[in-house]
Kinemage of the C-alpha trace (Angstrom):
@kinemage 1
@onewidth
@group {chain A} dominant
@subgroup {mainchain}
@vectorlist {calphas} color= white
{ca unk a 1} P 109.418 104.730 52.852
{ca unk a 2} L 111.393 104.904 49.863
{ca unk a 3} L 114.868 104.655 51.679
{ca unk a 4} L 113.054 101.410 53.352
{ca unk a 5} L 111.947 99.732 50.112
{ca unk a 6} L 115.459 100.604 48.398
{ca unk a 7} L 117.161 98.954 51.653
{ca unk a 8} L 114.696 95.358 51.532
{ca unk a 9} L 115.603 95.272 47.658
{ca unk a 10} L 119.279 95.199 48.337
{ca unk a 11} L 118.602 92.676 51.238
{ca unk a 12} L 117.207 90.602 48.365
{ca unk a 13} L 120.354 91.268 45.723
{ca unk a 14} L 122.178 90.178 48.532
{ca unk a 15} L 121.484 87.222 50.916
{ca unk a 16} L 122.616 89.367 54.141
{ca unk a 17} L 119.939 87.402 56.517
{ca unk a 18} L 121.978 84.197 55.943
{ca unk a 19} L 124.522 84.863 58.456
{ca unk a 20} L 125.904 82.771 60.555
{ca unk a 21} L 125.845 83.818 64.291
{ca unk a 22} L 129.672 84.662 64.887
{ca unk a 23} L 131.693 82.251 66.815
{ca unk a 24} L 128.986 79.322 66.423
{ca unk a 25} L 131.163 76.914 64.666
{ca unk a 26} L 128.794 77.081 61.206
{ca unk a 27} L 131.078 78.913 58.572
{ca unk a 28} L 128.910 80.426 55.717
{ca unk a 29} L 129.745 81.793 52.386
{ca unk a 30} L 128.231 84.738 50.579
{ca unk a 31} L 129.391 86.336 47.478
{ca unk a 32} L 130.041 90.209 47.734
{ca unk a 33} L 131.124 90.846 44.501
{ca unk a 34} L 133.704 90.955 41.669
{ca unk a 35} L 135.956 88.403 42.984
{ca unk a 36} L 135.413 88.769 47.126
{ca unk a 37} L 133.877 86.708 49.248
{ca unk a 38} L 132.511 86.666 52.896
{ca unk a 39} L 132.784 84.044 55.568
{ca unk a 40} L 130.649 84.304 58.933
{ca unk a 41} L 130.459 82.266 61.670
{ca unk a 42} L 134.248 82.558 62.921
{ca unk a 43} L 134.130 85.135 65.414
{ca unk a 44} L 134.376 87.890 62.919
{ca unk a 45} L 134.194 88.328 59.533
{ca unk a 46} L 136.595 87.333 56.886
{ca unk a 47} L 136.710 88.522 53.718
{ca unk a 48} L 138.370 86.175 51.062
{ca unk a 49} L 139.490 87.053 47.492
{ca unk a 50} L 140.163 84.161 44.821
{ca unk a 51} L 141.132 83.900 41.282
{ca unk a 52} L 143.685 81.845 38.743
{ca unk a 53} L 146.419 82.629 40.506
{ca unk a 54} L 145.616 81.728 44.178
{ca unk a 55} L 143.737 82.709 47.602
{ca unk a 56} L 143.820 85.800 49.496
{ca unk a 57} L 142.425 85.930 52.821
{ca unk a 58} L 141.441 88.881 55.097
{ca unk a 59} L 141.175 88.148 58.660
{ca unk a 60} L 141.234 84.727 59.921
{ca unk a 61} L 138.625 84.198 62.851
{ca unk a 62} L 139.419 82.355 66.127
{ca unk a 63} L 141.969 79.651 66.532
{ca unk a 64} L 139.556 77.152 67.305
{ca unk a 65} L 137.408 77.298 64.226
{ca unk a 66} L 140.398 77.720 61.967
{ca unk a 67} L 139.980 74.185 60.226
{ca unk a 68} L 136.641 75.347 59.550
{ca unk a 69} L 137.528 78.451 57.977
{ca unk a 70} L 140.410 76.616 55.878
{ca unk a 71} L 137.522 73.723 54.695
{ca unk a 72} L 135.208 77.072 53.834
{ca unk a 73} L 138.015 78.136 52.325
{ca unk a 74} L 138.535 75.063 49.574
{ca unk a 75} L 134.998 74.806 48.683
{ca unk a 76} L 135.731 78.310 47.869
{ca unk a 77} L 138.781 77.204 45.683
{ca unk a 78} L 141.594 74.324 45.314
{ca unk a 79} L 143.994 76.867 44.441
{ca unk a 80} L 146.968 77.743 46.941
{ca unk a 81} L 146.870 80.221 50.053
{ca unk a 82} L 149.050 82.483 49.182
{ca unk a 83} L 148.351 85.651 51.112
{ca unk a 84} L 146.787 86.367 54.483
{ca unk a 85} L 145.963 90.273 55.657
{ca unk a 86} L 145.061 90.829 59.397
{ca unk a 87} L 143.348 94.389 59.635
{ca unk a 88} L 144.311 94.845 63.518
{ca unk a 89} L 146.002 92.378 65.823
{ca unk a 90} L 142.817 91.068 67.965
{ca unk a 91} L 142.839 87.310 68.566
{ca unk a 92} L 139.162 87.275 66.808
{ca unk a 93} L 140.686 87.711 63.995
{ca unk a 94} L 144.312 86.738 63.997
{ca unk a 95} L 143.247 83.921 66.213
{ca unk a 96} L 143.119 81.606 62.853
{ca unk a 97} L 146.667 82.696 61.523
{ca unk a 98} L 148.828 79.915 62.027
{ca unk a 99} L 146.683 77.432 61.008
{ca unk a 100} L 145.687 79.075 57.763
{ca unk a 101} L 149.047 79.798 57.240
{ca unk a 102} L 150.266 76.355 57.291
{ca unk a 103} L 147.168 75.731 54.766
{ca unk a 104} L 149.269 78.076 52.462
{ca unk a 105} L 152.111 78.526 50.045
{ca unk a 106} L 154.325 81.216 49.197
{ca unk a 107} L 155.829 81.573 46.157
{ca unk a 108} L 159.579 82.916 45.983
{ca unk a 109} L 160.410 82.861 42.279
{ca unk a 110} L 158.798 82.275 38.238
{ca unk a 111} L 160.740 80.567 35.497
{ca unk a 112} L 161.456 82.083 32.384
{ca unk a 113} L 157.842 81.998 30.924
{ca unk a 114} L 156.290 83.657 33.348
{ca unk a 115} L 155.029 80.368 35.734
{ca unk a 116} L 155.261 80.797 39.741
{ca unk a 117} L 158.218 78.230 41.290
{ca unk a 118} L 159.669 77.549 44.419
{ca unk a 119} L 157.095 77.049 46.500
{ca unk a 120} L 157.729 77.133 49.996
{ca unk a 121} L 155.543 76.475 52.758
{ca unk a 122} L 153.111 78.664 54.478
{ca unk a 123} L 151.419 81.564 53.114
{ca unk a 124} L 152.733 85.335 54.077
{ca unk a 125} L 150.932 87.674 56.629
{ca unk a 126} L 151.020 90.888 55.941
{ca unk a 127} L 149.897 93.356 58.661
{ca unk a 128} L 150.967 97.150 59.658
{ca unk a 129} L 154.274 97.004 61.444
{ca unk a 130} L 152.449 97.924 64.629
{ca unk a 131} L 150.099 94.465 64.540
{ca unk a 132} L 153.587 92.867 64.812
{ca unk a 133} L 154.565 94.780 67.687
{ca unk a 134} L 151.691 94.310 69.450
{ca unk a 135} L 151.578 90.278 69.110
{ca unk a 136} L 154.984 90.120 69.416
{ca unk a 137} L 157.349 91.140 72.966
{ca unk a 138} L 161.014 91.924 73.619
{ca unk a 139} L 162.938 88.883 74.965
{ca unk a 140} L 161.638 87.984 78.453
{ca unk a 141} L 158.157 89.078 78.084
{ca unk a 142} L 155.404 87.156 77.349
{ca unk a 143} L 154.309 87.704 73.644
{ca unk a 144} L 150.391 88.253 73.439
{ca unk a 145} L 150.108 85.922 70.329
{ca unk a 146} L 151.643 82.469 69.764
{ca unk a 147} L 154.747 82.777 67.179
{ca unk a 148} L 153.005 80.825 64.220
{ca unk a 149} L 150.091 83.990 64.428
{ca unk a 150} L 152.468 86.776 64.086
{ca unk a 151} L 152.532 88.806 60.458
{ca unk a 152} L 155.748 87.449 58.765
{ca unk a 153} L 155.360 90.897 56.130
{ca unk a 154} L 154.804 94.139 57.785
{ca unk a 155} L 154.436 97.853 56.006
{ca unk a 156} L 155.236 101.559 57.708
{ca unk a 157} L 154.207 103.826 55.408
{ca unk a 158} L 150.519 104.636 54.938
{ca unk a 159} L 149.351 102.139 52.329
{ca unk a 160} L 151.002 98.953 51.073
{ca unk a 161} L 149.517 98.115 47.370
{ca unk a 162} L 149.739 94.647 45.840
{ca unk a 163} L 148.338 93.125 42.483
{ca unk a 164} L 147.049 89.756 42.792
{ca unk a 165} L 144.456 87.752 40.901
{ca unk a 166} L 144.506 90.409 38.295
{ca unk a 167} L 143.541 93.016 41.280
{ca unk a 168} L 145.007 95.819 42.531
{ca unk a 169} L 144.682 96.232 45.940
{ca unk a 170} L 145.466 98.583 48.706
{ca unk a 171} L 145.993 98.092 52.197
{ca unk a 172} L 145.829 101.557 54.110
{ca unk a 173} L 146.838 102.074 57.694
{ca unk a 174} L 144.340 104.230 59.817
{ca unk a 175} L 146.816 105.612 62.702
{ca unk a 176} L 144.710 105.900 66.358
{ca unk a 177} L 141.481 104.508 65.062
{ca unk a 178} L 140.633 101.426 66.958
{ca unk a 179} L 143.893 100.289 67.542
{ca unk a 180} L 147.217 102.156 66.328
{ca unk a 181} L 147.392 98.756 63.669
{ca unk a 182} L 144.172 99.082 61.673
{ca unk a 183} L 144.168 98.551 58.418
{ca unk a 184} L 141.556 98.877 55.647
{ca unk a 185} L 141.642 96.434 52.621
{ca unk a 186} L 140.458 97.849 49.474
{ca unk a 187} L 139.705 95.290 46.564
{ca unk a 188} L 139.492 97.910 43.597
{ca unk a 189} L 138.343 96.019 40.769
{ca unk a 190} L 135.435 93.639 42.354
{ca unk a 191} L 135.245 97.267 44.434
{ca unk a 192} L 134.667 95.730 48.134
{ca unk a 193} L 136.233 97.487 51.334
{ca unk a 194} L 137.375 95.381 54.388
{ca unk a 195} L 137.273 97.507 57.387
{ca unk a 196} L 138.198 95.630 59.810
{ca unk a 197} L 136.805 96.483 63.459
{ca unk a 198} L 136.494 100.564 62.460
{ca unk a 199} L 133.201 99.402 61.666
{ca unk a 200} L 130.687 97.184 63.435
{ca unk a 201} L 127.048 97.069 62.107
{ca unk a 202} L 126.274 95.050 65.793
{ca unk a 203} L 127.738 97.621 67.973
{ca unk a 204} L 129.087 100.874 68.606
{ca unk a 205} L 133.236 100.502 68.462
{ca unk a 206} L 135.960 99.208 70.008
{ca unk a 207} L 138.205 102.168 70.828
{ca unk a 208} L 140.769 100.057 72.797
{ca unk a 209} L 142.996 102.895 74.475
{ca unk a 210} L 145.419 100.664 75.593
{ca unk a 211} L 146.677 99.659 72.333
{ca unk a 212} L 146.634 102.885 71.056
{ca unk a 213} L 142.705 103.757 69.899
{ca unk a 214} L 141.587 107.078 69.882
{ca unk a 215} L 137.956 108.437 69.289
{ca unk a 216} L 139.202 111.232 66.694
{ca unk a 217} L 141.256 108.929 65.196
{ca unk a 218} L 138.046 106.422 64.985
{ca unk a 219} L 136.154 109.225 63.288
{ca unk a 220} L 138.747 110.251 60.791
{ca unk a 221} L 138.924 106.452 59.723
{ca unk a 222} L 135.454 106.440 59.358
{ca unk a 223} L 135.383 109.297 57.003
{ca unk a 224} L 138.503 108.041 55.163
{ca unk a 225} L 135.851 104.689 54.120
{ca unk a 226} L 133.512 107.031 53.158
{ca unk a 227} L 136.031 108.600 50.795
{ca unk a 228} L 136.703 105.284 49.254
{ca unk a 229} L 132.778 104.347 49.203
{ca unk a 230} L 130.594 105.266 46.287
{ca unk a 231} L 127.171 104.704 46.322
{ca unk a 232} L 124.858 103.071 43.248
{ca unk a 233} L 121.679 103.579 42.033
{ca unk a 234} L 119.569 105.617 44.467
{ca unk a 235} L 122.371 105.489 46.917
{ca unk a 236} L 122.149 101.684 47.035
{ca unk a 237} L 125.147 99.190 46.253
{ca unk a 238} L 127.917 100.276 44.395
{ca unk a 239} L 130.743 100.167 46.572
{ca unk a 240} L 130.556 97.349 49.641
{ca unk a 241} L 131.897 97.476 52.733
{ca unk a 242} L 132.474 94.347 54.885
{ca unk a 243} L 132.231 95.412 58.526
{ca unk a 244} L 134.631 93.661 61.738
{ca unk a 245} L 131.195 92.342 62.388
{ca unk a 246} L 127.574 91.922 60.889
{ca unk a 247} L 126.209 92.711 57.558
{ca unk a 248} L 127.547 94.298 54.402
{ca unk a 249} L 127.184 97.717 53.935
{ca unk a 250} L 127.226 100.472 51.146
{ca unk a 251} L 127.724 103.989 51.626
{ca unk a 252} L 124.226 105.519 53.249
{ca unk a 253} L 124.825 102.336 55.989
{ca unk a 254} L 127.847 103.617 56.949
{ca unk a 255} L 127.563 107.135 56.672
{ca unk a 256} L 125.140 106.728 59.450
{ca unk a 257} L 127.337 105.004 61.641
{ca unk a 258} L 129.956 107.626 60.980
{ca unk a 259} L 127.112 110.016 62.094
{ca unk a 260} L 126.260 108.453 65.125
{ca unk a 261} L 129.743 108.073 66.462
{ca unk a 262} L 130.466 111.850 65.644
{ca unk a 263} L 127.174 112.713 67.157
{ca unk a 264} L 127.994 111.076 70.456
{ca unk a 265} L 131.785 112.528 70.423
{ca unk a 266} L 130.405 116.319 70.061
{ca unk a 267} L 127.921 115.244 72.888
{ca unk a 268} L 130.512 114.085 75.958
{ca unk a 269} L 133.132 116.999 74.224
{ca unk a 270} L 130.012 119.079 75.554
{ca unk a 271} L 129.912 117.695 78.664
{ca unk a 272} L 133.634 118.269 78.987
{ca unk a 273} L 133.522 121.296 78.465
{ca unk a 274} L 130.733 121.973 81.293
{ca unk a 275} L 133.636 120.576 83.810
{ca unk a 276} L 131.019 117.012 83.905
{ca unk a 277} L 133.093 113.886 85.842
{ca unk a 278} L 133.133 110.569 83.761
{ca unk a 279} L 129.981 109.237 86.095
{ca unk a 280} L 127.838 112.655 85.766
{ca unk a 281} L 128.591 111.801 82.130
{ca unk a 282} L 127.639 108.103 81.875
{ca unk a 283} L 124.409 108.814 84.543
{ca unk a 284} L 123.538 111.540 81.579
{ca unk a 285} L 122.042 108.599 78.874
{ca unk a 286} L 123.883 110.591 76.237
{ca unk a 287} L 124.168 107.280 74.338
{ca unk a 288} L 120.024 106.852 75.067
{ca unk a 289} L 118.888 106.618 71.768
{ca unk a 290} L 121.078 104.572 69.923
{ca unk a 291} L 121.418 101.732 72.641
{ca unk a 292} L 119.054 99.480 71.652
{ca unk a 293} L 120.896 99.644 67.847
{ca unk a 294} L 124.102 99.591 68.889
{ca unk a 295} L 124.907 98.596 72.705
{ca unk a 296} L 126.193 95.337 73.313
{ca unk a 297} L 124.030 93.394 75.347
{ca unk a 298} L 127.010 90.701 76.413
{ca unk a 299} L 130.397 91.184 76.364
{ca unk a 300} L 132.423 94.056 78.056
{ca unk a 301} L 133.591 95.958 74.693
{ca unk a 302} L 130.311 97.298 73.223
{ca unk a 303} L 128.538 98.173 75.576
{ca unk a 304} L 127.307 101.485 76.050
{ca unk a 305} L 129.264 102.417 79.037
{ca unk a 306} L 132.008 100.828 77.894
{ca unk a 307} L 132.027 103.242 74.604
{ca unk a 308} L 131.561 106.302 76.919
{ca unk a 309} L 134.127 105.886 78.691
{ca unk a 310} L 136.289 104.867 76.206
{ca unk a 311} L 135.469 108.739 74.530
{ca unk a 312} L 135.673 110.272 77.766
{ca unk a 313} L 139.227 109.209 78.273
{ca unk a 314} L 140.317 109.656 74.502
{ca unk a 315} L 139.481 113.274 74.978
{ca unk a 316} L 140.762 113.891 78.378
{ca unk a 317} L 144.393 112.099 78.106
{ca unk a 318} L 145.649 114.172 81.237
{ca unk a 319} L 143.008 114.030 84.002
C-alpha cells in the first residue's frame, strides 16, 4: 500500500498520464527536470535539453513527424539546434535526423570575448562509431539510412563527455546491449538519464541479434543505469530515467525491470541446461506472468516469443 500511494503521488509531481500515444502525429511536452525535457508522440521518446546557449536533442522520432518534433521543439525554445544524440541507430529514432539537422546550426569558432561565430549550417550528430556503421555501407551496398540521417560526430571509447548549457554531460556506450551502438545520455546537473531502447516501460526489450544485441549484455546495461540512478525520498524521484518508450522512471521502476529481465534469463539458462529445444522452451510459458505487463500485443519485436527467442539464441551462439 505504501509503495502504491508513494507511486500515485509521483504520478501527480509529474504529469506521466499525458502522453501522447507514440507515432500518432500529436507531439507533447513534459518537463522532467533541471533543464530536460520530454517529447511523446514521435514514435519514441525524445529527450530535449535547452538553455542560453542553444538546443540539445536526444533521439529524433520518425521521419515523417520530424516537422512536428522541430515545431515542439521551438515552442520549447528560439534558440539554435546545435546538437543532436541518437542512442542506437533504429529508424524510430534516427528516422527524424536529417530534418532536425537542417533545423540546426553548428558553431565552428568564438571571437575574442568569448561569443560563438561562424555558424554553419546543420546541427552535429553525435552517435557511437558503431550507429555510423550500421546506417552507413561500403560502396555498392545499399546504406540502411538515407545520408542526411547518418551521425556526422562519432566516439570509440566508452563515454564521450560534453559541457553544454552550463551541463556536463556524458554519453556512455553499452557494448552488446540492445544493439552493439547503444548509448546512454546522462544530463548530470538537471540529473535525468536517457536510455534509449535498454529500457522500455511498454515492453520487454529489443535484443536485436543481428545488429549485435546480446541478453547479458542487455542485463549489464541495465545494471550500469541503476549505478547512475539514485533514488529520493522514500525511494521516489531523485534521479529520472526517460525510457526508449513509455513513462519516466526513477530507480525502484527500473530496478524491477532489471529484475524481470534477469529473472527470465536465469529461467531459459535453466532450461538450457536441461538439453530443452527453443519450442519445448517457448511451449513452457516461462514468460507467463509478466505477459500481460510487458508482451507486445502488435508488432513483431516485443512480443513474448519474440523476447524468448531472442534469449534463447543469445545464450546458445553455436547450436
Amino acid at each position: 500500500m505504501k509503495r502504491l500511494l508513494a507511486a500515485s503521488l509521483f504520478l501527480i509531481s509529474v504529469p506521466l498520464l499525458a502522453f501522447a500515444r507514440q507515432g500518432s502525429g500529436e507531439i507533447q511536452t513534459i518537463k522532467v527536470q533541471g533543464n530536460v525535457y520530454l517529447l511523446t508522440g514521435a514514435g519514441s521518446n525524445i529527450a530535449v535539453q535547452i538553455g542560453d546557449t542553444g538546443v540539445l536533442v536526444v533521439d529524433t522520432g520518425r521521419a515523417e513527424i520530424a516537422d512536428k518534433v522541430v515545431a515542439a521543439i521551438r515552442r520549447l525554445s528560439d534558440k539554435p539546434i546545435q546538437y543532436i544524440v541518437n542512442t542506437h541507430m533504429h529508424a524510430d529514432h534516427t528516422g527524424g535526423n536529417d530534418t532536425i539537422r537542417k533545423a540546426g546550426l553548428t558553431y565552428v569558432g568564438a571571437n575574442i570575448t568569448g561569443n560563438l561565430t561562424d555558424a554553419g549550417v546543420g546541427a552535429q550528430i553525435y552517435a557511437h562509431d558503431n550507429v555510423l556503421k550500421r546506417m552507413s555501407a561500403p560502396t555498392g551496398v545499399q546504406a540502411a539510412a538515407p545520408f542526411g540521417s547518418w551521425p556526422t560526430e562519432t566516439y570509440l571509447s566508452d563515454r564521450k563527455q560534453m559541457f553544454f548549457n552550463n551541463e556536463p554531460i556524458e554519453i556512455i556506450h553499452q557494448p552488446a546491449a540492445h544493439t552493439d551502438g547503444d548509448s546512454i545520455v546522462f544530463f548530470r546537473r538537471s540529473d535525468v538519464v536517457v536510455a534509449g531502447d535498454i529500457y522500455d516501460t511498454t515492453s520487454y526489450p529489443f535484443i536485436d541479434l543481428e545488429r549485435g544485441g546480446s541478453i547479458q549484455g542487455e542485463i549489464e546495461a541495465l545494471n550500469n543505469l541503476l549505478e547512475l540512478a539514485i533514488p529520493g525520498y522514500q525511494d521516489e524521484g531523485g534521479t529520472y530515467v526517460i525510457p526508449g518508450n513509455g513513462f519516466i522512471s526513477d530507480r525502484p521502476d527500473l530496478l524491477e525491470y532489471r529484475d524481470m529481465v534477469t529473472i527470465i534469463r536465469d529461467r531459459i539458462q535453466a532450461a538450457i541446461k536441461k538439453g530443452m529445444t527453443l519450442e519445448q522452451v517457448k511451449a513452457a510459458g516461462l514468460t507467463k506472468d509478466y505477459d500481460n505487463r510487458y508482451s507486445s500485443k502488435s508488432g513483431s519485436s516485443a512480443t513474448a516469443a519474440t523476447f524468448v527467442e531472442a534469449i534463447y539464441k543469445s545464450l546458445t551462439p553455436k547450436r
